[in-house]
C-alpha positions as CSV (number, residue, x, y, z in Angstrom):
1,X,-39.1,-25.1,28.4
2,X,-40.9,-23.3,26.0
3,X,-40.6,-19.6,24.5
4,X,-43.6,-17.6,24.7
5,X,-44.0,-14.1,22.9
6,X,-46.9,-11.7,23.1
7,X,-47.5,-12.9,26.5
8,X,-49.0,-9.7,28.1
9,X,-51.4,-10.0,25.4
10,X,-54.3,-12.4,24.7
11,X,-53.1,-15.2,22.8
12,X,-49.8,-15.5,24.2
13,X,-51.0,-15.0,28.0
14,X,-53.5,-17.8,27.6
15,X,-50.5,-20.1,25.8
16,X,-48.5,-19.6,29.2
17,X,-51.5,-20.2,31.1
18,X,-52.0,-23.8,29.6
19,X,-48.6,-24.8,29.3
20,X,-47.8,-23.4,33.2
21,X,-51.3,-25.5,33.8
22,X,-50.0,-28.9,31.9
23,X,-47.0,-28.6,34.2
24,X,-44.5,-27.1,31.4
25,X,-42.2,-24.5,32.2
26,X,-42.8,-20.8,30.2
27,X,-40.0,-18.7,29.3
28,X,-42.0,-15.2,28.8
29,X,-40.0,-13.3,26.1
30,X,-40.5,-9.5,26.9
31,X,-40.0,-5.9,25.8
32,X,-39.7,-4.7,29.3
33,X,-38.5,-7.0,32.0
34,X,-41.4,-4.8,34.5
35,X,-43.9,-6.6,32.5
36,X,-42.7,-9.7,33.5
37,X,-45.6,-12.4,35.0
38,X,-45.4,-14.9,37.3
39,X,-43.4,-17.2,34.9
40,X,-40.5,-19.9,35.1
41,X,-37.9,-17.4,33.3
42,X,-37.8,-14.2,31.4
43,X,-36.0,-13.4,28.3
44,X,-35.4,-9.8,27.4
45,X,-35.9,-9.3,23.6
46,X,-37.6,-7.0,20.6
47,X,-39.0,-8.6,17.8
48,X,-36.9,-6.4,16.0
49,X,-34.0,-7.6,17.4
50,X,-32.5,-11.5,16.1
51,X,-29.3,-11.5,18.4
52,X,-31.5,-11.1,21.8
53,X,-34.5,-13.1,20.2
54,X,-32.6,-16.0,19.0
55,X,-31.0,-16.6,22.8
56,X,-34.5,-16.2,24.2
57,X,-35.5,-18.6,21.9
58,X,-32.3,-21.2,22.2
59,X,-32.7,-24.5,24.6
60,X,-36.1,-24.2,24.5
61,X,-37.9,-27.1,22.9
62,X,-40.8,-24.7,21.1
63,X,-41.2,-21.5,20.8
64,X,-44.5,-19.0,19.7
65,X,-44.3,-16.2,17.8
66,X,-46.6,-13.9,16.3
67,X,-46.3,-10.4,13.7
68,X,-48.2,-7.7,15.3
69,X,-49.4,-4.7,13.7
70,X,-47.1,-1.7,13.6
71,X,-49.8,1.1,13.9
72,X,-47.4,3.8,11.8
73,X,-45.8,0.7,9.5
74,X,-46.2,0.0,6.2
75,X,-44.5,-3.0,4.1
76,X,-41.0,-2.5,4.4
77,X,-41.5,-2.4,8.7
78,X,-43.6,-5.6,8.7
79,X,-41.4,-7.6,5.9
80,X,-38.1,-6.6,8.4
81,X,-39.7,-7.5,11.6
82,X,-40.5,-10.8,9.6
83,X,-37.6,-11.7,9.0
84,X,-36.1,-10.4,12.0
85,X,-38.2,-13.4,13.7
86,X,-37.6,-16.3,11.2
87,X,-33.6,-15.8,11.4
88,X,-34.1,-15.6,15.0
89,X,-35.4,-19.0,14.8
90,X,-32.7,-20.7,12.4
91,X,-30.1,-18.9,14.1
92,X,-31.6,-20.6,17.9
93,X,-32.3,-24.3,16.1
94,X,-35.5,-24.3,17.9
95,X,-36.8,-27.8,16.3
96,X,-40.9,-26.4,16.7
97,X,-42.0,-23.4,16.0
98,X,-45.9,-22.5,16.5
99,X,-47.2,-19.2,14.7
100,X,-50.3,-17.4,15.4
101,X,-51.7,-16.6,11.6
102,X,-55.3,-16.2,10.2
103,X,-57.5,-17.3,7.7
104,X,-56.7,-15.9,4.1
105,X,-52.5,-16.5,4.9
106,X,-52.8,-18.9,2.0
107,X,-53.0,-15.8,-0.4
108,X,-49.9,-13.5,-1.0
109,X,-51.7,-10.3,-1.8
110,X,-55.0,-8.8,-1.4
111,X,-55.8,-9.3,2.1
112,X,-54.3,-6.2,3.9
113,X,-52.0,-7.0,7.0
114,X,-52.5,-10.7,6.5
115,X,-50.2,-10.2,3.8
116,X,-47.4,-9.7,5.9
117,X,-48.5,-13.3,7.5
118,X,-48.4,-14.9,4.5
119,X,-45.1,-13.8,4.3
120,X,-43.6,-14.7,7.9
121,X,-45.3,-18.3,7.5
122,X,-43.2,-18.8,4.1
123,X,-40.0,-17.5,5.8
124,X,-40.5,-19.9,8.6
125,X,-40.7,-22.9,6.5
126,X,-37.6,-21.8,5.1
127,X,-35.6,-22.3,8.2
128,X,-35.8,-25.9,8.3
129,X,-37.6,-26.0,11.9
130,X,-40.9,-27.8,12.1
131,X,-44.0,-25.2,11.9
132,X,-47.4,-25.0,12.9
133,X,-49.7,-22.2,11.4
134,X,-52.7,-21.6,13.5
135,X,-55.0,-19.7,10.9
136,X,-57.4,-18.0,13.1
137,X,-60.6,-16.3,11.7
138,X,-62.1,-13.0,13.4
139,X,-61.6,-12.5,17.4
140,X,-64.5,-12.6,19.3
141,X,-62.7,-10.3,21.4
142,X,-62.5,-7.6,18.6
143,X,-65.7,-6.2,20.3
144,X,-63.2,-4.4,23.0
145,X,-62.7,-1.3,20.0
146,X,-66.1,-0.9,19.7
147,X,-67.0,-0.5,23.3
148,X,-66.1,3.2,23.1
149,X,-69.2,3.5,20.6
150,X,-71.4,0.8,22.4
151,X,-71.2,2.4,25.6
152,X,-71.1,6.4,24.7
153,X,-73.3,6.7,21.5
154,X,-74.9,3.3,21.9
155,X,-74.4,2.4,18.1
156,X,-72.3,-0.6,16.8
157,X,-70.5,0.0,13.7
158,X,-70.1,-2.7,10.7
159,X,-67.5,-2.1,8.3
160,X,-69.1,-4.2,5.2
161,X,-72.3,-4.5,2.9
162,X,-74.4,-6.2,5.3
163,X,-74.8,-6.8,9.2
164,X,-76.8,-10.8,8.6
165,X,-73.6,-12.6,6.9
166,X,-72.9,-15.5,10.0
167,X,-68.7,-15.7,10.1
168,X,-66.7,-17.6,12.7
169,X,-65.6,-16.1,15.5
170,X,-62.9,-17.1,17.7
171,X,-62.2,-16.5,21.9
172,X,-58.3,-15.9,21.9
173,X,-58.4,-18.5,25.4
174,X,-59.5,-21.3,22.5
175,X,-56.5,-19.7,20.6
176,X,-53.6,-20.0,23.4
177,X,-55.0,-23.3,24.0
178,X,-54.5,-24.7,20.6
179,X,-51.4,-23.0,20.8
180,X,-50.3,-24.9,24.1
181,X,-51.6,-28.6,22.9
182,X,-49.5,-27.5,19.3
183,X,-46.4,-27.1,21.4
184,X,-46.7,-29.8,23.5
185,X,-47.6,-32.7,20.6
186,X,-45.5,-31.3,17.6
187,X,-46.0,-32.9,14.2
188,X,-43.6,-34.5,12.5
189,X,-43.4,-32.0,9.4
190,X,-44.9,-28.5,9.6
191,X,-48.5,-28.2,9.3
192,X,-51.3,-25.6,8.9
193,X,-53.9,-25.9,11.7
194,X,-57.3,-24.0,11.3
195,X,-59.5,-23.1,13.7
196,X,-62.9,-23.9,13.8
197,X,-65.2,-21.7,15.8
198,X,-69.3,-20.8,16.4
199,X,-70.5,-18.7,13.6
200,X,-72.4,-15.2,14.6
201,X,-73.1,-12.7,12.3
202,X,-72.3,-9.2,13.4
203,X,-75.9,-8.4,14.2
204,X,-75.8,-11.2,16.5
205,X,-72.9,-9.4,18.1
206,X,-74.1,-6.1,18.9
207,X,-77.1,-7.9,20.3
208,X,-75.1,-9.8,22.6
209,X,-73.4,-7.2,23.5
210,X,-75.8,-5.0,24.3
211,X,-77.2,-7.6,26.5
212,X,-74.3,-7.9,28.4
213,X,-74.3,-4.1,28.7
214,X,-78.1,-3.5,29.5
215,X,-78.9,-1.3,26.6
216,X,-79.8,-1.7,23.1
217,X,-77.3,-0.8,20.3
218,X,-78.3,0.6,16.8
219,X,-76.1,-1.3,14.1
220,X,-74.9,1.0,11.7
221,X,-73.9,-0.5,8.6
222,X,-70.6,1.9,7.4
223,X,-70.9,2.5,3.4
224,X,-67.5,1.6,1.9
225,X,-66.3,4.8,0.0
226,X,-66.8,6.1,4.0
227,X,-64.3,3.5,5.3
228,X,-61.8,5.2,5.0
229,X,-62.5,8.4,6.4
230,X,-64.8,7.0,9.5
231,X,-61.1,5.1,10.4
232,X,-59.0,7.8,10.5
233,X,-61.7,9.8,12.4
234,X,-61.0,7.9,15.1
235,X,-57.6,8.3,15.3
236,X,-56.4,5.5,13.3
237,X,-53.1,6.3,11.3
238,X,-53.7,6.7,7.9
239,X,-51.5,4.0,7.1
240,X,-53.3,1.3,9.2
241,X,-56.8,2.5,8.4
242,X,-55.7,1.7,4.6
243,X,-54.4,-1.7,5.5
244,X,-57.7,-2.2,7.7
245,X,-60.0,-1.0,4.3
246,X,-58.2,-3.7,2.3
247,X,-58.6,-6.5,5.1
248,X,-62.8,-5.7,5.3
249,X,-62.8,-5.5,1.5
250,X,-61.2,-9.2,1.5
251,X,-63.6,-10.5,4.0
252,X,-66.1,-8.9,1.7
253,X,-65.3,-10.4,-1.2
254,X,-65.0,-13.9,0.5
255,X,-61.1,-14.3,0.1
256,X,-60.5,-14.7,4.2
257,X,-61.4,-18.7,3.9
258,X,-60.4,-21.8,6.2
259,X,-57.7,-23.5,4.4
260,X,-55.5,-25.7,5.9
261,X,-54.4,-29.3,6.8
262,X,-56.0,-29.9,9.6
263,X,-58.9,-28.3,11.6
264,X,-58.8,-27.8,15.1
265,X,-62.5,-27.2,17.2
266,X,-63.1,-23.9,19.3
267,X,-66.1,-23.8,21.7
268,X,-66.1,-21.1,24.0
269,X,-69.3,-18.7,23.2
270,X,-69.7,-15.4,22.4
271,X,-71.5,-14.3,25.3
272,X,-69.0,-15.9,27.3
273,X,-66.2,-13.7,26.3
274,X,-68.3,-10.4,26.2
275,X,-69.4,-10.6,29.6
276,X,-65.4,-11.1,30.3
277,X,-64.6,-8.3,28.4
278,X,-67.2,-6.0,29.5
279,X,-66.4,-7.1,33.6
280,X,-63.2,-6.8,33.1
281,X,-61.4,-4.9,36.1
């Protein structure tokens, strides 16, 4: 059995999906039981809570976790939740752990929210369980927020100095996947795996994109004194769009790198997961 959180989402959906397809049973750890899938089990638990997150996670023989983004929290929310998770874990004796992380988790500061991943990957460790980081870089799928402006004004915004820098690019189904074939060969002693994925610059992206909508997008290239403001013009909390500012200003400044012990290769294309997105139903 193995412990799967996030699972309505992305990553975690397409874990379940490979493990269910291996033959492995998924325990789906949930928020809201409603939002249960078609699963072997469902465990009832807040990241925020260790009591009800360490039982999801006990008898299980790995679990996933992830940290996601609290739009309205700062620091002291993402720290908690944190190490809300990693005493979950030491409290469960999982013996395998598999966290979803990202490139630049090797730094403790200066990289916005992947600070906070840093720190969950370091509390992990200290548990004792076996871990596998899976540093992701950029999610092909991070085209989704942009379809608003794609599809209304026909423009595709780049937060950073230049629109012709190729960076990797990662489909979440290669993500799950990894995650899956982490959980079902552990290592013997915890490990950073990075993902290796097709390069596209963000040019590249909008052009894609606007083939797969039938219309050509304008790529506006967003000045950075304006990031700030164009953010929380959108309705971004202030506190996010400040944490988002520092995360472009790290990939900016090259700091989001692929460090790691191991690489692990991702090949699903970009057009591929644009037309998904775009024909979704």
């Amino acid at each position: 059995m193995y412990a799967i959180t996030g699972i309505t989402g992305h990553v975690g959906g397409a874990a379940a999906r490979a493990l269910s397809n291996a033959g492995e049973p998924v325990r789906q750890v949930l928020r809201d039981p409603r939002r249960a899938g078609d699963w072997s089990e469902v465990a009832v638990a807040d990241l925020t809570d260790r009591d009800a997150l360490a039982k999801a996670f006990t008898g299980c023989r790995g679990a996933f976790v992830l940290l996601p983004t609290i739009a309205t929290g700062g620091d002291t929310e993402h720290r908690a939740m944190a190490g809300t998770i990693a005493g979950a874990v030491a409290d469960s004796g999982v013996p395998h752990v598999v966290m979803l992380s990202s490139y630049g988790a090797d730094l403790a500061d200066g990289t916005g929210p992947i600070r906070w991943l840093h720190h969950l990957e370091n509390l992990l460790r200290d548990t004792g369980t076996v871990v596998t980081a899976i540093r992701a870089p950029h999610f092909q799928e991070k085209a989704e927020e942009l379809l608003p402006a794609a599809t209304g004004a026909g423009i595709y915004p780049v937060f950073g100095d230049t629109a012709d820098v190729p960076i990797p690019m990662v489909a979440t189904r290669d993500i799950g996947e990894a995650v899956a074939l982490a959980l079902l060969s552990p290592p013997a002693a915890s490990e950073v795996v990075v993902l290796d994925a097709p390069a596209y610059t963000e040019r590249q992206v909008a052009e894609t994109l606007g083939d797969v909508l039938g219309r050509k997008l304008e790529v506006v290239t967003v000045p950075q004194p304006a990031w700030l403001d164009t953010l929380t013009q959108t309705g971004i909390p202030p506190l996010l769009a400040t944490e988002l500012v520092a995360l472009y200003d790290a990939g900016n400044r090259g700091l989001l790198e692929p460090r790691g012990d191991r690489t692990h290769p991702c090949t699903t294309d970009l057009a591929t997961t644009l037309r998904a997105i775009v024909h979704a139903p």
